[in-house]
TORPA-4810 file (N, C-alpha, C, O; in nm, 3 decimals):
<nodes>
NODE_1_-1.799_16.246_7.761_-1.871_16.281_7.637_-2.014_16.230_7.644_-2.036_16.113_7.678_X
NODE_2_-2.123_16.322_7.610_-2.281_16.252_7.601_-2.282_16.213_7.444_-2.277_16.290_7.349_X
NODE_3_-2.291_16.059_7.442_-2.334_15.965_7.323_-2.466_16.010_7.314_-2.519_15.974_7.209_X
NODE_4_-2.517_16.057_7.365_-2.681_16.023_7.372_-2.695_16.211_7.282_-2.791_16.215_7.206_X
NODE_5_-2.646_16.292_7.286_-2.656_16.399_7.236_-2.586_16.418_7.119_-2.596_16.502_7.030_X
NODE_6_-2.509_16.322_7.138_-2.380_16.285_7.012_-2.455_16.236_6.905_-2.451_16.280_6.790_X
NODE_7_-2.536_16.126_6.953_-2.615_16.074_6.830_-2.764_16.157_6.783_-2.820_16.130_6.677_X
NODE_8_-2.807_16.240_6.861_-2.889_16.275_6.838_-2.840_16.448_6.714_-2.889_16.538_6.646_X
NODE_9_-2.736_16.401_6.754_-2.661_16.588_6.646_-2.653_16.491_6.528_-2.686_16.541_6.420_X
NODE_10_-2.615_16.355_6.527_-2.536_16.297_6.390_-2.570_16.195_6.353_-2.498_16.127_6.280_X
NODE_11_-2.722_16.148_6.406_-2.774_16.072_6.390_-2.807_16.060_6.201_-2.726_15.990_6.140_X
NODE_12_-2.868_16.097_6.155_-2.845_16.104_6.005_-2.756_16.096_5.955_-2.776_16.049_5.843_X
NODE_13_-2.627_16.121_5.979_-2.482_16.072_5.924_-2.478_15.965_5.978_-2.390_15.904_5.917_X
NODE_14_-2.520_15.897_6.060_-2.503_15.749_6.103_-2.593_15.665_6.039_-2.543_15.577_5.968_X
NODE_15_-2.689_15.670_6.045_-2.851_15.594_5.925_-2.771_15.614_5.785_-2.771_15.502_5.736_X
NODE_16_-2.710_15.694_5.705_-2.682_15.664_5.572_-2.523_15.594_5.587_-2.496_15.502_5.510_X
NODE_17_-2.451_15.626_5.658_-2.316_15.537_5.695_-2.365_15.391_5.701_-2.327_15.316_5.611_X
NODE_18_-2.444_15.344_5.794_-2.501_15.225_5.785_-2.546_15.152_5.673_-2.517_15.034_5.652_X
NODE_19_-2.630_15.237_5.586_-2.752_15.195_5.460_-2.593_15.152_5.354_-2.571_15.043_5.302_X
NODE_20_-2.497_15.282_5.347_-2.395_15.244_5.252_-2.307_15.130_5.279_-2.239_15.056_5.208_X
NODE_21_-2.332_15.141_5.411_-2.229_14.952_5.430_-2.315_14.838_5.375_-2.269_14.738_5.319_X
NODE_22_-2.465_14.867_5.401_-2.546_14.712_5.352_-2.543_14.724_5.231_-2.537_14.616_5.171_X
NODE_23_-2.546_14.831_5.159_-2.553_14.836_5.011_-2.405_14.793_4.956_-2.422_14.729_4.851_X
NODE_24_-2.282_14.802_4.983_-2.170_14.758_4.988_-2.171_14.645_4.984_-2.131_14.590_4.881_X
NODE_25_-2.214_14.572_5.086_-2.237_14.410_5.108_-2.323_14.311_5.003_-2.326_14.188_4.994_X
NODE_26_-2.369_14.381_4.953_-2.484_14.323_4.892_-2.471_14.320_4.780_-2.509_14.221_4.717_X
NODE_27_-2.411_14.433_4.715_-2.316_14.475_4.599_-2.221_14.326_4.578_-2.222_14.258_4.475_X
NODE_28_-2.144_14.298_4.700_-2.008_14.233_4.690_-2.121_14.109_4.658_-2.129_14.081_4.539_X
NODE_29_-2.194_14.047_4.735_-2.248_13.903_4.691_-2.288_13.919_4.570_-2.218_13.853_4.492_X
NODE_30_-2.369_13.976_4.520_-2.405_13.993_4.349_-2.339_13.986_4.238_-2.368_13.938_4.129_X
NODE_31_-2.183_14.077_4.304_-2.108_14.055_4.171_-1.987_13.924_4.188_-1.897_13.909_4.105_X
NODE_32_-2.012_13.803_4.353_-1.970_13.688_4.340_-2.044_13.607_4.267_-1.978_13.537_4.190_X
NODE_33_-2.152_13.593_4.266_-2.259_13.530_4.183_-2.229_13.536_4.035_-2.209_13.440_3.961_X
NODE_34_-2.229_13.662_4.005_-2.226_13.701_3.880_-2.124_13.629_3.814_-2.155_13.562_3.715_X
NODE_35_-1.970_13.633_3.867_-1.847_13.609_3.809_-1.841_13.439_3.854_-1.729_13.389_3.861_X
NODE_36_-1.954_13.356_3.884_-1.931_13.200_3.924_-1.931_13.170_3.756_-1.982_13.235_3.664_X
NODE_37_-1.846_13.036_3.756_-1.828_12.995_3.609_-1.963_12.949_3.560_-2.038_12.871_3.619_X
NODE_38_-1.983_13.008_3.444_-2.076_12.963_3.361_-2.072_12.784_3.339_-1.971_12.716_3.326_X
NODE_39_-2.217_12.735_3.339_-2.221_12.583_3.304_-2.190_12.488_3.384_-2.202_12.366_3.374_X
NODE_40_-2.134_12.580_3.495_-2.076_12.508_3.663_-2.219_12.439_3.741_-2.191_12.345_3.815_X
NODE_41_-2.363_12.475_3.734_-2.470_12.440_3.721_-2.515_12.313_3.659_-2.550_12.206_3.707_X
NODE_42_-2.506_12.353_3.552_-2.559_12.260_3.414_-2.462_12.142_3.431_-2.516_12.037_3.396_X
NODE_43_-2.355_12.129_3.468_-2.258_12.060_3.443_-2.287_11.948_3.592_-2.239_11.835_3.600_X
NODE_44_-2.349_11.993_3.665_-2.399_11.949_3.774_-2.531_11.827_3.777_-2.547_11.713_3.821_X
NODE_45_-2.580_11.893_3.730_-2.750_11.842_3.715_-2.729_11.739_3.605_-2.788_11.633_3.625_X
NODE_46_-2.656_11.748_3.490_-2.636_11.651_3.358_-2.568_11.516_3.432_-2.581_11.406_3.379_X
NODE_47_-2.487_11.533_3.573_-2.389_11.453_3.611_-2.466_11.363_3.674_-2.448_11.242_3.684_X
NODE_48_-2.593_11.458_3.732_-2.672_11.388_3.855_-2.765_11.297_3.771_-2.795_11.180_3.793_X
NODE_49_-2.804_11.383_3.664_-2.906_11.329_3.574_-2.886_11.200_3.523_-2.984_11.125_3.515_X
NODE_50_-2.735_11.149_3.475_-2.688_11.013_3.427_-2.700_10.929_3.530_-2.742_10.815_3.511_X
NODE_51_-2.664_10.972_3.656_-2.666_10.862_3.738_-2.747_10.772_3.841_-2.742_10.661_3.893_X
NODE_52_-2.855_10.932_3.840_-2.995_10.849_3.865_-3.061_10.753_3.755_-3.157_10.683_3.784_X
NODE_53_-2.996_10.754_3.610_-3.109_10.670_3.559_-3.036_10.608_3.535_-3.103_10.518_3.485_X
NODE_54_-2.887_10.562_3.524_-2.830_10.483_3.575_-2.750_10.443_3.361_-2.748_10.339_3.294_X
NODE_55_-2.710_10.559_3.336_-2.662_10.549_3.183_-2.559_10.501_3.198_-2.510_10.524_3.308_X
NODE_56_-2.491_10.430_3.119_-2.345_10.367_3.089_-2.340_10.371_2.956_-2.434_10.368_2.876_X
NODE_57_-2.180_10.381_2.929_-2.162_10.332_2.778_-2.227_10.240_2.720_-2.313_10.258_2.634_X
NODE_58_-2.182_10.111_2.773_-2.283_9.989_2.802_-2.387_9.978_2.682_-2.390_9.924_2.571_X
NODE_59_-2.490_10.075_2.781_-2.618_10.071_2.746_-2.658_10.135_2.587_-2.755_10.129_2.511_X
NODE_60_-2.513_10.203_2.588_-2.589_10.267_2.437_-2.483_10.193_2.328_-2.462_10.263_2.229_X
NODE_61_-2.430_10.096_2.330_-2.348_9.993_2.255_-2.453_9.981_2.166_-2.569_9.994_2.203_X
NODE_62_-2.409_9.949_2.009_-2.515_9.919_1.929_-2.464_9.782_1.923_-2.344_9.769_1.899_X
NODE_63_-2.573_9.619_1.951_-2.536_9.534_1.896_-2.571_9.492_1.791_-2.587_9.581_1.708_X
NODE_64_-2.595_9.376_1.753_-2.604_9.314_1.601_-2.665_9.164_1.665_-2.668_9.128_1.783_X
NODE_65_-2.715_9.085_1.531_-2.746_8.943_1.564_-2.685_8.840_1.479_-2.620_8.902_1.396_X
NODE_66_-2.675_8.737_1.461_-2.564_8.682_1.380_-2.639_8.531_1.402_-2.670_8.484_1.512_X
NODE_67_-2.663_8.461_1.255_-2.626_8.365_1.265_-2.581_8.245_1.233_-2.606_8.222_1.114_X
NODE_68_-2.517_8.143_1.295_-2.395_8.064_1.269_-2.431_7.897_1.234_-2.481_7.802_1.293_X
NODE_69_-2.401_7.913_1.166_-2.451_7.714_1.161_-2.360_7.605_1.078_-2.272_7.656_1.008_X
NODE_70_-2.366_7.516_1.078_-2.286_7.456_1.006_-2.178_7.344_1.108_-2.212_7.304_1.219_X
NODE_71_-2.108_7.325_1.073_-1.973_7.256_1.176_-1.889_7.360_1.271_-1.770_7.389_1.277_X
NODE_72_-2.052_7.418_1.371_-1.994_7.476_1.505_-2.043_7.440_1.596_-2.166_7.447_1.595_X
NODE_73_-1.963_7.372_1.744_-2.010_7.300_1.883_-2.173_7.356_1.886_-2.269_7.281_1.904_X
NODE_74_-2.181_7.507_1.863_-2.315_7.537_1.940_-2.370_7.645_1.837_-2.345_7.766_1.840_X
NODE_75_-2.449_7.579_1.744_-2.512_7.661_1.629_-2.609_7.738_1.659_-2.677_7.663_1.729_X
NODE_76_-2.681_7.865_1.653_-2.800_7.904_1.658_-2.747_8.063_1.611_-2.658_8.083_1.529_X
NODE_77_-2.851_8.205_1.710_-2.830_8.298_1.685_-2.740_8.380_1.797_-2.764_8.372_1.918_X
NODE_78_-2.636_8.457_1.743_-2.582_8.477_1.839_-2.576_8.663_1.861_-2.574_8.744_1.768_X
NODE_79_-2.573_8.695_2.008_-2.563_8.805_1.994_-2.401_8.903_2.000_-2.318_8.890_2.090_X
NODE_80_-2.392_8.971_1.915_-2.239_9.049_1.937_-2.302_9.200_1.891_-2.401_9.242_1.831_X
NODE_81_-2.164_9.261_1.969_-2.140_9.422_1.899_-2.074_9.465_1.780_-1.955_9.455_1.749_X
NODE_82_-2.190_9.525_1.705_-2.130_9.565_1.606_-1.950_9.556_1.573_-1.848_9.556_1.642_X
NODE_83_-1.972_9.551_1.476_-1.792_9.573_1.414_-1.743_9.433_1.446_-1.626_9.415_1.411_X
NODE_84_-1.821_9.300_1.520_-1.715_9.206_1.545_-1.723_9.122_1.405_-1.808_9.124_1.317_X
NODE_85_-1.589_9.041_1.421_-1.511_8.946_1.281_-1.584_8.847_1.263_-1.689_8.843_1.326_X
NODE_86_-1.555_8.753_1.184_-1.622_8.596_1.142_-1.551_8.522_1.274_-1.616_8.451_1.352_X
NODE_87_-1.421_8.545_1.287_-1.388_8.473_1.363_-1.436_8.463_1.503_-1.465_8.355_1.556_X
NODE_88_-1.443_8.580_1.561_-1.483_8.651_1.684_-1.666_8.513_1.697_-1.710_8.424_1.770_X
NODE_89_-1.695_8.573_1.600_-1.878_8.503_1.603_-1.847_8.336_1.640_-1.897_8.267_1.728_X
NODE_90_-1.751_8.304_1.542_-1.762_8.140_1.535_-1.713_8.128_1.657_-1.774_8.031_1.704_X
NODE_91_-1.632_8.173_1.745_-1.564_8.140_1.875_-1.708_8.142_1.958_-1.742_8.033_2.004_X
NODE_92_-1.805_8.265_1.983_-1.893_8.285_2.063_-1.996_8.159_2.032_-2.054_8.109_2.129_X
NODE_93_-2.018_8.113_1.915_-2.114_8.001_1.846_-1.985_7.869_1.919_-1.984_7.777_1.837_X
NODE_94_-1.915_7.845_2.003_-1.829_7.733_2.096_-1.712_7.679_1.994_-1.662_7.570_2.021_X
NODE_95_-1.670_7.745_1.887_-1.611_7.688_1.782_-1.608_7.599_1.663_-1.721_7.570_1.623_X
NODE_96_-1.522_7.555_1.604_-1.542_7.496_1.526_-1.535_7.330_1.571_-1.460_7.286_1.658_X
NODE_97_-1.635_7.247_1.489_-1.593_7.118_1.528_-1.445_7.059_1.435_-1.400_7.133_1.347_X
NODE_98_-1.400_6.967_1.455_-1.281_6.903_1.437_-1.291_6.851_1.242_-1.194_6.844_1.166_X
NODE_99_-1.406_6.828_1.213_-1.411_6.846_1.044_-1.468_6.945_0.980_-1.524_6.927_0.872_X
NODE_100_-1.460_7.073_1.043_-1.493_7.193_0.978_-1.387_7.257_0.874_-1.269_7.280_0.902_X
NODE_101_-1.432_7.275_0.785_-1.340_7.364_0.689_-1.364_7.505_0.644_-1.443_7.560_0.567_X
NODE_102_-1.235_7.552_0.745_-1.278_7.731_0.703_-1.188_7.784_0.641_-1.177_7.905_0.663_X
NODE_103_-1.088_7.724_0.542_-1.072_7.718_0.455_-1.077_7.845_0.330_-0.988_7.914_0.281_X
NODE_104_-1.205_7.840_0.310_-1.284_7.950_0.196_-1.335_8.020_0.262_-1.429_8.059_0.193_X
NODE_105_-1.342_8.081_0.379_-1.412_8.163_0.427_-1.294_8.285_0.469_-1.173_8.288_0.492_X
NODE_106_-1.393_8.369_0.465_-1.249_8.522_0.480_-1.315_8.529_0.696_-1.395_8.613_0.736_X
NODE_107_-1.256_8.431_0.778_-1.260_8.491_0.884_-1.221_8.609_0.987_-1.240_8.619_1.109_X
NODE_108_-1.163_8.689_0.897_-1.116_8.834_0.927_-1.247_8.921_0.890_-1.258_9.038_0.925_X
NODE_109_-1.327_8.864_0.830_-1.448_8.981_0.778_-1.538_8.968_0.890_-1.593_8.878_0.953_X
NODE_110_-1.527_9.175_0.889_-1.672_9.206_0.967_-1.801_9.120_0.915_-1.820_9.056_0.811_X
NODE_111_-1.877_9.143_1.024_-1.980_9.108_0.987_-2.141_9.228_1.014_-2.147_9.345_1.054_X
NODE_112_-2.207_9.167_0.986_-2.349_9.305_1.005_-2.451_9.230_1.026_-2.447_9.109_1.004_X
NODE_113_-2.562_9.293_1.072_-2.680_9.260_1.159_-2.767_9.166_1.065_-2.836_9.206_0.971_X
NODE_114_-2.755_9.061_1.097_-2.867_8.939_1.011_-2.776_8.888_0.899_-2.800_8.841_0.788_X
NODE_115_-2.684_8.909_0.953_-2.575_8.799_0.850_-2.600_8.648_0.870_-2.638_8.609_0.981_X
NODE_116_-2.581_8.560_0.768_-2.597_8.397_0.829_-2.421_8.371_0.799_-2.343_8.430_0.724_X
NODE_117_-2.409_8.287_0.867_-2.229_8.201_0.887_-2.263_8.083_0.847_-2.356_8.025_0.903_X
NODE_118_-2.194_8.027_0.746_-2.199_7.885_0.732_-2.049_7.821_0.771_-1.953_7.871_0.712_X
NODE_119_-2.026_7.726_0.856_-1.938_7.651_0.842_-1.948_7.535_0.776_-2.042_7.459_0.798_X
NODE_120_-1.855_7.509_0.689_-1.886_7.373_0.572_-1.767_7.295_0.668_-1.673_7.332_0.739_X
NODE_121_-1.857_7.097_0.606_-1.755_7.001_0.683_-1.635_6.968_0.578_-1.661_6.986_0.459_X
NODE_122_-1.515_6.924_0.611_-1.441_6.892_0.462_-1.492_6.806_0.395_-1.425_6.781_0.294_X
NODE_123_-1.608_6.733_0.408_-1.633_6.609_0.362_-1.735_6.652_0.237_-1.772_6.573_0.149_X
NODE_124_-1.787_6.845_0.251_-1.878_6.886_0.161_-1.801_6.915_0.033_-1.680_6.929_0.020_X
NODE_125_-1.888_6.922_-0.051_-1.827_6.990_-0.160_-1.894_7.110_-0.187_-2.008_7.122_-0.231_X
NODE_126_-1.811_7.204_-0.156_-1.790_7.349_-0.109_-1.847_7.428_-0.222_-1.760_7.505_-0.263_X
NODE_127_-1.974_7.443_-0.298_-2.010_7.521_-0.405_-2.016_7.664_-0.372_-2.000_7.743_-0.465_X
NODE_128_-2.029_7.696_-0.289_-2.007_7.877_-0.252_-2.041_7.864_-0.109_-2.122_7.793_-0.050_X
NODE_129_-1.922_7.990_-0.051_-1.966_8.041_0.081_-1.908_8.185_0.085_-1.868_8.252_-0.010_X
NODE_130_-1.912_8.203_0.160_-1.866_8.360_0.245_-1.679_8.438_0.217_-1.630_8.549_0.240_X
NODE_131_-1.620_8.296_0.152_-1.460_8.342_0.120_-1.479_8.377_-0.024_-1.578_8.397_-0.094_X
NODE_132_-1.369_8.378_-0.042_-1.323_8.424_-0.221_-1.345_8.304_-0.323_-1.319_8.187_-0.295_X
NODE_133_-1.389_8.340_-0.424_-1.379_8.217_-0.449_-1.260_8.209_-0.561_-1.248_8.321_-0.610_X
NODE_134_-1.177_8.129_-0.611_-1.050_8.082_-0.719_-1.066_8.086_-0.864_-0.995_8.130_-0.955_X
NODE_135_-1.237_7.998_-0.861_-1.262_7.972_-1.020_-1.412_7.939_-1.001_-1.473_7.925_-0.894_X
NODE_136_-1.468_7.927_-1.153_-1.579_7.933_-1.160_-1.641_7.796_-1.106_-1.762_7.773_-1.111_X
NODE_137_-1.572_7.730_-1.068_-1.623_7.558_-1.012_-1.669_7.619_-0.868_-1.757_7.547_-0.821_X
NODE_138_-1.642_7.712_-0.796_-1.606_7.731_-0.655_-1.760_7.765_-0.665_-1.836_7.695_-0.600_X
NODE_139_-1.813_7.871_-0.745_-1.948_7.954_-0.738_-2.018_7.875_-0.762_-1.997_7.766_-0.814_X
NODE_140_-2.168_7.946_-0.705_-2.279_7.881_-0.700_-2.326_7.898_-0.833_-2.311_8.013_-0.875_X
NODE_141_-2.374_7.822_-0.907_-2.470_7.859_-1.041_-2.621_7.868_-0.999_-2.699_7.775_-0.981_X
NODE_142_-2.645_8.002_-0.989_-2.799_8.032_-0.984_-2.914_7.990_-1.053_-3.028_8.024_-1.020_X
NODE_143_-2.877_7.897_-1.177_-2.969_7.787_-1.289_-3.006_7.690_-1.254_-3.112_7.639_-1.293_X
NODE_144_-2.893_7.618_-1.133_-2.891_7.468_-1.110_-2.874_7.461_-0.943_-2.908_7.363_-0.877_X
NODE_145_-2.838_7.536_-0.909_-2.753_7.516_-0.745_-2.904_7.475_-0.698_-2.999_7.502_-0.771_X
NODE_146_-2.923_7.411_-0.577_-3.015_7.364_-0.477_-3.016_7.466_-0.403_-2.948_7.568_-0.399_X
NODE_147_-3.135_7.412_-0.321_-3.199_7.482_-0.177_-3.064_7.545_-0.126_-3.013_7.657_-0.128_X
NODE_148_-3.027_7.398_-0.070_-2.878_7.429_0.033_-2.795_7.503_-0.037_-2.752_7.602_0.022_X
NODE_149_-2.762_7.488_-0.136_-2.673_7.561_-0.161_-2.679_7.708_-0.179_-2.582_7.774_-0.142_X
NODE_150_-2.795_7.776_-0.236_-2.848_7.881_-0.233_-2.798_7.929_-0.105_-2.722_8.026_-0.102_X
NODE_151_-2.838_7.866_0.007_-2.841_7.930_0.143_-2.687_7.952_0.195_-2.636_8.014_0.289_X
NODE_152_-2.639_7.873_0.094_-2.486_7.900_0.133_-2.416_8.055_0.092_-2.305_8.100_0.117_X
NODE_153_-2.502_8.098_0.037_-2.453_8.222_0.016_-2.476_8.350_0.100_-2.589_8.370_0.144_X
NODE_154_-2.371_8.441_0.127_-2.461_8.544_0.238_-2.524_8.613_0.217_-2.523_8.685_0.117_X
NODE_155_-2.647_8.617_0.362_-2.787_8.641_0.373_-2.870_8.627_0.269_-2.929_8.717_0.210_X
NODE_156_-2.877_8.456_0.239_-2.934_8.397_0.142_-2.987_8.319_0.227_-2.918_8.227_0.273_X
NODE_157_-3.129_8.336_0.272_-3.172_8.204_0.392_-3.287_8.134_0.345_-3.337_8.203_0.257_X
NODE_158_-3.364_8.013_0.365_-3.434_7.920_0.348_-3.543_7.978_0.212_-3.527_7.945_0.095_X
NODE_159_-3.673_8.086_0.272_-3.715_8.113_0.183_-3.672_8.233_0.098_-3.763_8.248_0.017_X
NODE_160_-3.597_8.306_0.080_-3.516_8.337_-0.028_-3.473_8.249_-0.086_-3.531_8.249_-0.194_X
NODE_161_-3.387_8.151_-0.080_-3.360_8.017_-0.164_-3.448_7.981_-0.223_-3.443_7.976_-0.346_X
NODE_162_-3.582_7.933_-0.135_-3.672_7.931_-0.258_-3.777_7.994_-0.335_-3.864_7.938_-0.401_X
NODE_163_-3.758_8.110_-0.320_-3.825_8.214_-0.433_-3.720_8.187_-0.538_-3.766_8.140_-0.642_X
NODE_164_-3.604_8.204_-0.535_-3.482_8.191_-0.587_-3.529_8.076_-0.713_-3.557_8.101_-0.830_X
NODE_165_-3.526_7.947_-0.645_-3.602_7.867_-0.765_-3.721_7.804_-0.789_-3.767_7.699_-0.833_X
NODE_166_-3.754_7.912_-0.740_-3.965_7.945_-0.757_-3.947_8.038_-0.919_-4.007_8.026_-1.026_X
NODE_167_-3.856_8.116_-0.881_-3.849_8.231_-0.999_-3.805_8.179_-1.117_-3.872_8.188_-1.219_X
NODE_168_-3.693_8.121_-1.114_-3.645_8.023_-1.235_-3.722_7.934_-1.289_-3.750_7.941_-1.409_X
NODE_169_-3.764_7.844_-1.215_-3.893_7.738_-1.266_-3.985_7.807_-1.320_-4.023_7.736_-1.413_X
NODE_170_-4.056_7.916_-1.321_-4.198_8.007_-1.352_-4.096_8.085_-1.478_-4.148_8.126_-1.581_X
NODE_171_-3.981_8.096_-1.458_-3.932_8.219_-1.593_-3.832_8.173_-1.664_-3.816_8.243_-1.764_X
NODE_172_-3.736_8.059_-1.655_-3.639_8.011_-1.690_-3.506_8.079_-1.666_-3.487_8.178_-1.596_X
NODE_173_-3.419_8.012_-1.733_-3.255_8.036_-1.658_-3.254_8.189_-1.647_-3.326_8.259_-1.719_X
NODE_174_-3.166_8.242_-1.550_-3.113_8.351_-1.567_-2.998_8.386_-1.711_-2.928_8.293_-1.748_X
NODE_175_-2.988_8.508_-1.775_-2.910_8.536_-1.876_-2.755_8.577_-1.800_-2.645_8.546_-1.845_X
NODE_176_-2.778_8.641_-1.696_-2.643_8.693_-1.692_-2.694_8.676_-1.493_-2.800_8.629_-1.452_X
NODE_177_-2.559_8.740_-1.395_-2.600_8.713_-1.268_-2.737_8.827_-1.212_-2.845_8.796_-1.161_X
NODE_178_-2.683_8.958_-1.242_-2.767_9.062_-1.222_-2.938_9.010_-1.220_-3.034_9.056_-1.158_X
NODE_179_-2.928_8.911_-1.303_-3.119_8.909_-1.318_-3.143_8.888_-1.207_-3.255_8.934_-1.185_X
NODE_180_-3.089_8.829_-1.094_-3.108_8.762_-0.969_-3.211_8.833_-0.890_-3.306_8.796_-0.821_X
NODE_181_-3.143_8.986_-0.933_-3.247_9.050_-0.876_-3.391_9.103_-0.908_-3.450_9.194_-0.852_X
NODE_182_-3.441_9.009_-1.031_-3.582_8.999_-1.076_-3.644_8.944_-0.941_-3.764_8.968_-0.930_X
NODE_183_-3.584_8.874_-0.834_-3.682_8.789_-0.768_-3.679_8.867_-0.653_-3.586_8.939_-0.615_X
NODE_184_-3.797_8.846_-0.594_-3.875_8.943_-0.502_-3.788_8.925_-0.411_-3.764_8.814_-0.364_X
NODE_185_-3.732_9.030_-0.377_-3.703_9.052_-0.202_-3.534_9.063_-0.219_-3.463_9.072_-0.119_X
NODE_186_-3.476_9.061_-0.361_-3.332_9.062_-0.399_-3.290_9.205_-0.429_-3.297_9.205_-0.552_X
NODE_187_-3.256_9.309_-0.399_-3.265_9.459_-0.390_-3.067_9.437_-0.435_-2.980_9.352_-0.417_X
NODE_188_-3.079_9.549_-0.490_-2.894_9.594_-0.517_-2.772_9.559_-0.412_-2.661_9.507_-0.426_X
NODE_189_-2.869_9.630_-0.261_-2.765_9.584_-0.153_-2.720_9.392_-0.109_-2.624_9.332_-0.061_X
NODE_190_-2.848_9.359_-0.157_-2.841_9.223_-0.097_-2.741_9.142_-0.260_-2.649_9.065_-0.231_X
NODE_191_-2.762_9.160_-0.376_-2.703_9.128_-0.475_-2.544_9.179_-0.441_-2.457_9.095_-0.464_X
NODE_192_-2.507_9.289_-0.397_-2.400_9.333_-0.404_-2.305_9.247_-0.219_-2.195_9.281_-0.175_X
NODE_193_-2.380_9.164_-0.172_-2.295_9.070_-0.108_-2.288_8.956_-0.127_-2.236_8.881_-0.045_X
NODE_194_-2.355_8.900_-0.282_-2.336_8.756_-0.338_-2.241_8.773_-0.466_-2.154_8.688_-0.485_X
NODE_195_-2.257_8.891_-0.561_-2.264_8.891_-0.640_-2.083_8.814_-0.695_-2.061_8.762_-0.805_X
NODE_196_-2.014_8.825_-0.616_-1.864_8.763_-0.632_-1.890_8.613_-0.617_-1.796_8.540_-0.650_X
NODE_197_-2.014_8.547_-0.567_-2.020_8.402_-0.505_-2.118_8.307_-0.586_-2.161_8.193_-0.570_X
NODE_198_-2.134_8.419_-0.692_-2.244_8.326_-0.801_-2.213_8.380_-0.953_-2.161_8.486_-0.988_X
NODE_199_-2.270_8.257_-1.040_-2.198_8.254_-1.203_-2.388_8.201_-1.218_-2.474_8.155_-1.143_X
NODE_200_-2.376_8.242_-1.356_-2.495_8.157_-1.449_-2.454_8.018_-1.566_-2.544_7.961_-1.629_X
</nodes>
């Protein structure tokens, strides 16, 4: 048989036989592409993306600051994650010393960012802290209570205490507890975590 005359009779049926196989081929990769799972990409790059900059849970923990004083080994400010207890804090602050009385204090309660902890010694006499109090002897009287004692109340710290009786001295007794918040820097939220721990 002459190929050489063969192709030259059918050569054009051979050039589009050919063109329809590459077009076939090319077809088939396009519509593999096409049908790859969506987000199979994205899902890639987000993976790569965390781990070059090196994200962890960790890192996006919200903490809090806390702080503890009173009759604990190691008083100052301490740092924890959100949501932790009274108890949880006083353990991280090295515990309690051996005449601490926690007693009146609710150590099951959360705590929140710029809370103060007082631990009282038994030897104090306990005018208000952070627990429940029984009777009106337990509360602080906002007319008469001192510096310290002021501060014994939560997030009641040094100078808040004494605006506290900066304000009284310049205006006289309070009428009822609510006035408390005549004095600068005493807002609803901050009244509404004493307001069980003080009497007039």
């Amino acid at each position: 048989m002459n190929y050489k005359k063969y192709y030259e009779k059918h050569k054009q049926t051979v050039k589009y036989a050919a063109l329809a196989v590459i077009l076939i081929t090319a077809g088939g990769f396009y519509v593999s592409g096409k049908n790859k799972p969506q987000g199979e990409d994205t899902f890639v790059k987000v993976q790569e993306s965390s781990a070059d900059y090196g994200i962890s849970e960790e890192d996006i923990t919200e903490n809090i600051y806390v702080y503890v004083c009173g009759d604990v080994l190691e008083p100052g400010v301490v740092e924890c994650p959100a949501g932790t207890r009274m108890y949880e804090v006083v353990e991280m602050a090295g515990g309690v010393s051996e005449c601490a009385d926690t007693s009146s204090l609710n150590m099951a309660g959360v705590l929140s960012d710029g809370d103060r902890v007082y631990i009282p010694c038994e030897s104090e006499k306990i005018s208000g802290n952070a627990g429940t109090a029984d009777s009106a002897d337990m509360l602080v009287n906002i007319n008469s209570a001192t510096q310290e004692q002021l501060m014994s109340l939560p997030g009641i710290g040094s100078s808040r205490a004494a605006d506290i009786i900066s304000y009284r001295n310049s205006n006289g007794r309070f009428e009822r507890i609510e006035d408390i918040m005549k004095v600068s820097g005493i807002k609803e939220s901050a009244f509404n975590k004493i307001k069980d721990y003080i009497s007039v």
